[in-house]
C-alpha positions in Angstrom: 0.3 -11.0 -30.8 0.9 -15.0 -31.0 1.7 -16.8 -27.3 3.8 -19.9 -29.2 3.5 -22.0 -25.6 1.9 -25.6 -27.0 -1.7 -25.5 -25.8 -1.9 -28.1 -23.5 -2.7 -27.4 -19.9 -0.8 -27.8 -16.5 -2.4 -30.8 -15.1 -2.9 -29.0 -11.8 -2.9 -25.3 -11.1 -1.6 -24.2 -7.7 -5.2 -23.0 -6.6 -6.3 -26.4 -6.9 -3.5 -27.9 -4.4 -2.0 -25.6 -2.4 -2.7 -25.0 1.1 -5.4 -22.3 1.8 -3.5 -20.2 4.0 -0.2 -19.8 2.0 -2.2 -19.9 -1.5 -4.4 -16.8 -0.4 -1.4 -14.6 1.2 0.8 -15.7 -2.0 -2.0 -14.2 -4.2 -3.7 -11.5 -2.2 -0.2 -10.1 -0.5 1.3 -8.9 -4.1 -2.1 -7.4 -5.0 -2.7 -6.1 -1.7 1.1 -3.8 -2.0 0.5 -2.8 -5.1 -3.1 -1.4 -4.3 -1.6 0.2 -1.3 0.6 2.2 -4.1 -1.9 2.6 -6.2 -3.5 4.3 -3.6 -0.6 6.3 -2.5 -0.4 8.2 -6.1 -4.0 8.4 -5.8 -3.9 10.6 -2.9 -0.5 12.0 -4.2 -2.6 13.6 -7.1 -5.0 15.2 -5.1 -2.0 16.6 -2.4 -0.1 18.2 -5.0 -3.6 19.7 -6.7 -4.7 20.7 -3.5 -1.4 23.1 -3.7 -3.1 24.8 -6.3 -6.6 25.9 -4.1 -9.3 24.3 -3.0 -10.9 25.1 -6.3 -8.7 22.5 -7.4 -9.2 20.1 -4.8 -12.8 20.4 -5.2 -12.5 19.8 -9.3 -11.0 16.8 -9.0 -13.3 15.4 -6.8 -16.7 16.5 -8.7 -14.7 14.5 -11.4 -14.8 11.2 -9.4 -18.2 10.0 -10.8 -17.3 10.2 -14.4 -14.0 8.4 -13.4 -15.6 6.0 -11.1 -17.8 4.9 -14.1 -15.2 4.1 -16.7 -13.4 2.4 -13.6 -17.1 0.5 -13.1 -16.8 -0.9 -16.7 -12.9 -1.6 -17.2 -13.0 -3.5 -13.6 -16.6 -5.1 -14.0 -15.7 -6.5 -17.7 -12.4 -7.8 -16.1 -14.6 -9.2 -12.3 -16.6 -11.3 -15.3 -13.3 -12.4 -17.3 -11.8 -13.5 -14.3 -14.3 -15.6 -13.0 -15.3 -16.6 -16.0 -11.1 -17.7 -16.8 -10.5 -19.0 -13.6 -13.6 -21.6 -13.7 -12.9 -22.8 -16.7 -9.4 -23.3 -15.9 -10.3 -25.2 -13.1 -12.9 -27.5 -14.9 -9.6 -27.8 -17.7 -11.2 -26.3 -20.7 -8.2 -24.7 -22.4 -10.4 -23.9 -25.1 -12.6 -21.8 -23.6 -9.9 -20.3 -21.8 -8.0 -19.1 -24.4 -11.7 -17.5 -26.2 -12.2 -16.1 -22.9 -9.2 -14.1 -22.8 -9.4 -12.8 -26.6 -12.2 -11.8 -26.4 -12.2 -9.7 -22.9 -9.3 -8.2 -25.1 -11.7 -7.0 -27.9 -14.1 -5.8 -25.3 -11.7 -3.7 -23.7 -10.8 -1.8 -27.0 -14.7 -1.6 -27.4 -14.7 0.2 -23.9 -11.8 3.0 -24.9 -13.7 4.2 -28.1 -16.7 4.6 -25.5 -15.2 6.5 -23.3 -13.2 8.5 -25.6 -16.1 10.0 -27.1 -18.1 10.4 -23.8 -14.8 12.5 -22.1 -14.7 14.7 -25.0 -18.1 15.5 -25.7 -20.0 15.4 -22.1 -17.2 16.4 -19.2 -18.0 20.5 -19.5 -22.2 19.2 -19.4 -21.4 17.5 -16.7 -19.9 20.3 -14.7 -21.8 22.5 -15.4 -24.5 20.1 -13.7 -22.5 20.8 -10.6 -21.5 24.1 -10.0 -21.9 27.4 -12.0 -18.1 28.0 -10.4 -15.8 28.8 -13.7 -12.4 27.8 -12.1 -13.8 24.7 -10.7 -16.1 23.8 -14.4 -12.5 25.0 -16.6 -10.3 22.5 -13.6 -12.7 19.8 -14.5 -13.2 19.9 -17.8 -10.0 19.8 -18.4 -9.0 16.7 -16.1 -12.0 14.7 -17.0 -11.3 14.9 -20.7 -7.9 13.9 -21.0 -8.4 11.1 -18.1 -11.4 9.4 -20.2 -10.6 10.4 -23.3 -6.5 8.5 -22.9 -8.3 5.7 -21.2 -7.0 3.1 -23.4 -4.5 2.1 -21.0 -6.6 1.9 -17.9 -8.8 -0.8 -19.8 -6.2 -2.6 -21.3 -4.2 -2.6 -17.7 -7.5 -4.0 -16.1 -7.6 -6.7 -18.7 -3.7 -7.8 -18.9 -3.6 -7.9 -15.0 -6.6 -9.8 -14.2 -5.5 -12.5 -17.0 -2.1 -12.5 -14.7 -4.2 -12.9 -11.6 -6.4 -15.3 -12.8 -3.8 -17.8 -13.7 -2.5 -17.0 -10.2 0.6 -14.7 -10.9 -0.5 -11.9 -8.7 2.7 -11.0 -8.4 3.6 -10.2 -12.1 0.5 -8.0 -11.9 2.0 -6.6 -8.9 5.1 -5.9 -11.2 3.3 -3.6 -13.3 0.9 -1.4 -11.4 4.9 -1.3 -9.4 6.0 0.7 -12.7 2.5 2.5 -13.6 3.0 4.2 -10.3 6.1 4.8 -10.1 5.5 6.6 -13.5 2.2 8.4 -12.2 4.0 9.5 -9.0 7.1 10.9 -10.6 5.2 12.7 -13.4 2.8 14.3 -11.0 4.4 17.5 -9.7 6.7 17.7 -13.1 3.7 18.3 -14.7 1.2 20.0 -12.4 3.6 22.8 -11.7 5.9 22.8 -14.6 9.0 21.8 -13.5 12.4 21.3 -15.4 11.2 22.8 -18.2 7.6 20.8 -18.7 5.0 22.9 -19.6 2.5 24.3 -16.2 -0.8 22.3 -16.4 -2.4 22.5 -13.2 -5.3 20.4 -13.0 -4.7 18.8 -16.7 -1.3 18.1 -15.4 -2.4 15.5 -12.9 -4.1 13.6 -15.6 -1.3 13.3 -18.2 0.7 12.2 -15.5 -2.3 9.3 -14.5 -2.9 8.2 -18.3 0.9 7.9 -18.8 1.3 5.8 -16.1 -1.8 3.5 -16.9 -0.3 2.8 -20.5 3.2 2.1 -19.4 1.3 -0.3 -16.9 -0.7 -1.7 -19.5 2.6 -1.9 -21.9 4.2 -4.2 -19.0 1.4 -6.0 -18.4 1.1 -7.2 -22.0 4.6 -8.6 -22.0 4.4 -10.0 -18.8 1.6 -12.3 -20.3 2.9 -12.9 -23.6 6.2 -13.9 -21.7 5.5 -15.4 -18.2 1.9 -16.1 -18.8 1.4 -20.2 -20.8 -2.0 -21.1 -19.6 -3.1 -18.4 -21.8 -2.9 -18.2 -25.4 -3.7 -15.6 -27.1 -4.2 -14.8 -31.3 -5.1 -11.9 -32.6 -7.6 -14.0 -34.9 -9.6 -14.4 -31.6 -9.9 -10.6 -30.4 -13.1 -10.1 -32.0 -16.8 -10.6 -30.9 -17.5 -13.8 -29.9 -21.1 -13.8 -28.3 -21.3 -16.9 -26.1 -18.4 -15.9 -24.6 -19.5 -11.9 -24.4 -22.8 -13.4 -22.7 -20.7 -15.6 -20.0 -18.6 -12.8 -19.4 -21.4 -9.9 -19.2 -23.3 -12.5 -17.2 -20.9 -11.8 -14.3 -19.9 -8.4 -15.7 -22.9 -6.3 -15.6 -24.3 -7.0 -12.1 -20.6 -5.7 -10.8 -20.4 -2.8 -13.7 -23.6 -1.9 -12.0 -22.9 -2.2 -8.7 -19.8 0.2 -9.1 -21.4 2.4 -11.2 -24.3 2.9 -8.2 -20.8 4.5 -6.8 -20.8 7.1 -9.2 -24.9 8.2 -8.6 -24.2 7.9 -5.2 -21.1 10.3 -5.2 -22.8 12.8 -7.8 -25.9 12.7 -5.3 -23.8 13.3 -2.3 -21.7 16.1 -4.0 -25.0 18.1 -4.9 -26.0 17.6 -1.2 -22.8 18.8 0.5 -22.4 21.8 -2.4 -25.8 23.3 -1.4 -23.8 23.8 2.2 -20.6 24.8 0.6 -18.2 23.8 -2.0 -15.4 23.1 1.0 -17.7 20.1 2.1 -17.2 18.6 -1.3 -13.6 19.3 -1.1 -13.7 17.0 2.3 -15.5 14.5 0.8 -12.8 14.4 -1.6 -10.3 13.9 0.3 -11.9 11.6 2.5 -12.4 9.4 -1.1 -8.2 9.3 -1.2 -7.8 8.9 2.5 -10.1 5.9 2.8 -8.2 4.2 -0.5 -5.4 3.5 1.9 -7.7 1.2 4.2 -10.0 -0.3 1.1 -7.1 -0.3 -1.5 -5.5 -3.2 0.5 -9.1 -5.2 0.5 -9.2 -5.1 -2.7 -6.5 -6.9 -3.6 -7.5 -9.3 -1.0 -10.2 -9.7 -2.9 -8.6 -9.7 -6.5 -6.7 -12.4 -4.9 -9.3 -14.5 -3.0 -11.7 -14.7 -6.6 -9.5 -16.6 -8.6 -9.2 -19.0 -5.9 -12.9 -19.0 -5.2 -13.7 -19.5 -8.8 -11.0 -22.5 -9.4 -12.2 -24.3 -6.4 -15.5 -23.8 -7.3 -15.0 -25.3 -11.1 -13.2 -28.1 -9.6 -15.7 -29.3 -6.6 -13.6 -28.0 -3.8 -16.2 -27.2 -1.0 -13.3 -27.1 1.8 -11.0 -24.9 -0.4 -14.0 -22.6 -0.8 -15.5 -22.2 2.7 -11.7 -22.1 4.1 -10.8 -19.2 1.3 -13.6 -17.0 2.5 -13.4 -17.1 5.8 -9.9 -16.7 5.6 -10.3 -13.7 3.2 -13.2 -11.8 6.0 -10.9 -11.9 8.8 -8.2 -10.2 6.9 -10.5 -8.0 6.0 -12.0 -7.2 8.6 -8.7 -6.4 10.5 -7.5 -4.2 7.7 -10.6 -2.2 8.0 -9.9 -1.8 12.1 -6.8 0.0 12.0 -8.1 2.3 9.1 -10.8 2.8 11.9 -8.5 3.7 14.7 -6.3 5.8 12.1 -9.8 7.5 11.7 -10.7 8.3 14.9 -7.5 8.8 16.4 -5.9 11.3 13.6 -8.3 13.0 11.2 -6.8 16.6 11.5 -3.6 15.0 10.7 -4.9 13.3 7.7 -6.6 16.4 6.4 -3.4 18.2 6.9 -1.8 16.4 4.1 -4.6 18.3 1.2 -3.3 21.6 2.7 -6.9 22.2 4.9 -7.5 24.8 5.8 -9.4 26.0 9.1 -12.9 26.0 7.8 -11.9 22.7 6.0 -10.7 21.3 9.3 -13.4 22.7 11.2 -16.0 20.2 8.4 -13.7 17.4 7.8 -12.6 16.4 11.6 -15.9 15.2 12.4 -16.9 14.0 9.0 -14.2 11.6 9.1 -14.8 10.1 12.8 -18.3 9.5 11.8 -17.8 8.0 8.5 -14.9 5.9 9.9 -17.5 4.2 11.8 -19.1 2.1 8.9 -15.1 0.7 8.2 -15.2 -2.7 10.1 -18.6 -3.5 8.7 -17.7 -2.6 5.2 -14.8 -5.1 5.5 -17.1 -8.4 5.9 -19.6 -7.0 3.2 -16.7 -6.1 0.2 -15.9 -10.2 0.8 -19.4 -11.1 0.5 -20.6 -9.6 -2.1 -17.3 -10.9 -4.1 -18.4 -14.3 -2.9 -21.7 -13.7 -5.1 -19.4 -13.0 -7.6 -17.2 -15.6 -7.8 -19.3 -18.5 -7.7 -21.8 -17.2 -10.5 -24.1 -15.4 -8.2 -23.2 -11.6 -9.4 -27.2 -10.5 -9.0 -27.1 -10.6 -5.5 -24.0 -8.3 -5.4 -25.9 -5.6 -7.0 -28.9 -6.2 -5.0 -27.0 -5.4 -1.9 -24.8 -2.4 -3.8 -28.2 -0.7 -4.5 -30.0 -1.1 -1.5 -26.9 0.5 0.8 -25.7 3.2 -2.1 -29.4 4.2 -3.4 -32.2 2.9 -1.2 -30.3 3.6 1.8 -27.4 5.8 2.0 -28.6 8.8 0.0 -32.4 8.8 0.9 -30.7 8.7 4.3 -27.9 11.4 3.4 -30.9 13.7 1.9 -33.3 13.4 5.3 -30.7 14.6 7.3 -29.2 17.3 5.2 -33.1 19.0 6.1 -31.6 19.5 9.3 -29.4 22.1 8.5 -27.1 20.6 10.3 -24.0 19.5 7.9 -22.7 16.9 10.5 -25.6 14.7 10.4 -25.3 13.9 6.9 -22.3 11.8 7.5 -24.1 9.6 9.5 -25.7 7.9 6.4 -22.7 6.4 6.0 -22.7 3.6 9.3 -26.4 3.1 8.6 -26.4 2.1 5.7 -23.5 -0.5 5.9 -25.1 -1.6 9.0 -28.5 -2.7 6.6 -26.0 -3.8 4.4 -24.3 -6.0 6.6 -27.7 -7.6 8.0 -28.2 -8.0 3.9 -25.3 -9.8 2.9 -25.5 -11.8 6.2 -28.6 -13.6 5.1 -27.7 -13.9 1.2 -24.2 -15.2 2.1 -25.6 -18.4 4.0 -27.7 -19.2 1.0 -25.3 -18.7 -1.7 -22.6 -21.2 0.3 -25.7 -23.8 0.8 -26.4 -23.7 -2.4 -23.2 -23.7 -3.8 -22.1 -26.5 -1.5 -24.9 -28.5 -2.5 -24.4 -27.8 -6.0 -20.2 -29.1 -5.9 -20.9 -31.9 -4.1 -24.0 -32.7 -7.2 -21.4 -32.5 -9.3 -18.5 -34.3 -7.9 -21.3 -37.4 -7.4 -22.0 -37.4 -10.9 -18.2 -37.0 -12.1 
């Protein structure tokens, strides 16, 4: 794996010079699209399961932490890559580029062999944590073993992609999560129910089909920078363990591997409070999971857009470009997030329709997802914030605020109300706790630009 391009620089990369406005819809829009399929064969996993019985449905979802987790390291490792890239690309140190890179490729092969071994040997444990119900523990097992134990394509597609994305070719990233889907989406009901000849898998089925498509994705993601990708150079000499550049990328890494991971306690939590009211509860928090990946897919890649250019800005003493990015990247946001709202409110028994609900199901998940729908609006400004942190080397107070909404908050919240008896309240953790999140990232967002204003223009003095 030898990139031949000569190893001098650009002099100038686009995020340095382009205006605001077109920059950020030039990088986000590609990402943004190919999010919103992503999430599309997301929730086409969990239709097509749902076919199979709420059993199923419920599987899958119990399954989310462990998935959530490998997710929390593959896009945590590549949040601190990217940052980490993108900075020094702006501050035009090739060299550490170029280490950068190799090196998140070594620790994404690192990750695999992890994971590998923790699908195999823990995912019937961790059932069996959950429920004592055999078709939903055999469903899970089953998913959750091939999905973590194959994962060498999700890391590797996290790592090739963000190395597209921080060089600003968003939309040769967009190319190949294009194909991983398409991939995923075909594969899907071949293999779930067996069709032209494939073999029936069910449950299983749903995650051969998501592994294939995250390899082929990772496949075209590999090209696509060995091809179309020069400011990168990459030698297999350099995939190895490198630990300055391990620590500057785990120094941005961990905080937001953390502050996903908090996801998976939090959903684990929640499932073992909605369980002890029945196992359809967990089947609508499931599906309220895949239904909201339409609204926060889409931020997302706003975000995955608005950090590269946030981090080059940064690196090169841009306080403008920076202020102008974010607030640029919030309104979006925060517009995305209102019609998700109003799709919410307006349209939840046709959205729970789609997993085949039935009447109890229906009866749990109408008001479940009008109340939770609530806390969209507010999420929006607080996903840009806490990227903010991230971006411009303050990753600590992302997980400060991810922990205080997901652990201090939102469960201790969930669990108080669940006394009540009364399953309906216990959706209402959700708006209160993005409301104290809100108030949260409010105060540490002012601070972080102040500082990080005062610290550019430091720096451009001295230049």
């Amino acid at each position: 794996m030898q990139n031949k391009t000569p190893s001098l620089a650009p002099k100038e990369n686009k995020m340095g010079v382009q205006p605001v406005g077109k920059l950020l819809a030039g990088m986000a829009i590609p990402m943004m699209i190919s999010m919103l399929v992503q999430a599309f064969y997301n929730i086409v996993d969990s239709v097509f399961v749902s076919r199979l019985s709420e059993n199923a449905l419920s599987a899958v979802s119990l399954a989310f932490p462990l998935q959530n987790l490998m997710i929390a390291v593959g896009a945590g490792t590549a949040v601190g890559m990217n940052a980490l890239l993108s900075r020094s690309l702006g501050a035009k140190e090739q060299d550490r580029v170029d280490r950068t890179a190799n090196t998140a490729i070594f620790l994404a092969l690192c990750s695999f062999v992890v994971f590998a071994l923790l699908g195999i040997f823990f995912s019937r444990p961790f059932f069996l944590l959950q429920t004592n119900v055999p078709e939903i523990v055999d469903y899970g097992t089953g998913y959750a073993s091939v999905c973590l134990g194959c994962s060498i394509g999700i890391f590797c597609q996290f790592t090739f992609e963000r190395l597209l994305q921080s060089t600003g070719r968003t939309h040769l990233s967009m190319c190949t999560q294009l194909i991983g889907a398409v991939i995923n989406i075909i594969l899907d009901p071949i293999l779930i129910f067996g069709l032209f000849g494939a073999p029936r898998l069910e449950v299983m089925g749903a995650a051969v089909a998501t592994v294939c498509g995250q390899c082929v994705a990772a496949l075209a993601a590999i090209l696509m920078n060995l091809k179309k990708n020069p400011e990168i150079h990459f030698s297999l000499r350099q995939v190895r363990w490198h630990g300055p550049t391990v620590k500057g990328i785990y120094r941005i890494a961990i905080p937001s591997i953390v502050m996903l991971s908090i996801g998976s306690v939090m959903v684990f939590g929640l499932n073992r409070i909605l369980i002890s009211f029945t196992t359809t509860a967990t089947a609508v928090f499931g599906a309220y999971f895949k239904l909201q990946s339409f609204i926060f897919m889409p931020v997302f890649g706003l975000n995955n857009g608005m950090v590269p250019i946030i981090a080059y800005n940064f690196g090169a003493r841009k306080p403008d470009r920076v202020k102008r990015t974010i607030k640029l990247a919030i309104l979006t946001s925060m517009s995305i997030m209102a019609v998700g709202l109003a799709a919410f409110e307006l349209i939840p028994g046709t959205l729970l329709s789609f997993f085949d609900a039935s009447e109890n199901m229906l009866a749990i998940g109408t008001p479940a997802l009008r109340i939770i729908g609530l806390h969209f609006v507010l999420a929006g400004f607080d996903i840009i914030a806490t990227s903010v942190f991230q971006a411009i080397g303050n990753p600590l107070h992302s997980l400060l605020v991810s922990a205080c909404r997901q652990l201090l908050v939102l469960l201790p919240t969930a669990w108080l109300l669940s006394q009540t008896g009364i399953l309906t309240l216990v959706w209402l953790a959700f708006p209160i706790s993005e409301l104290v999140d809100m108030c949260l990232c409010i105060i540490i967002l002012r601070k972080t630009l102040r500082r990080a204003e005062q610290t550019m223009t430091r720096s451009a003095s001295q230049a």
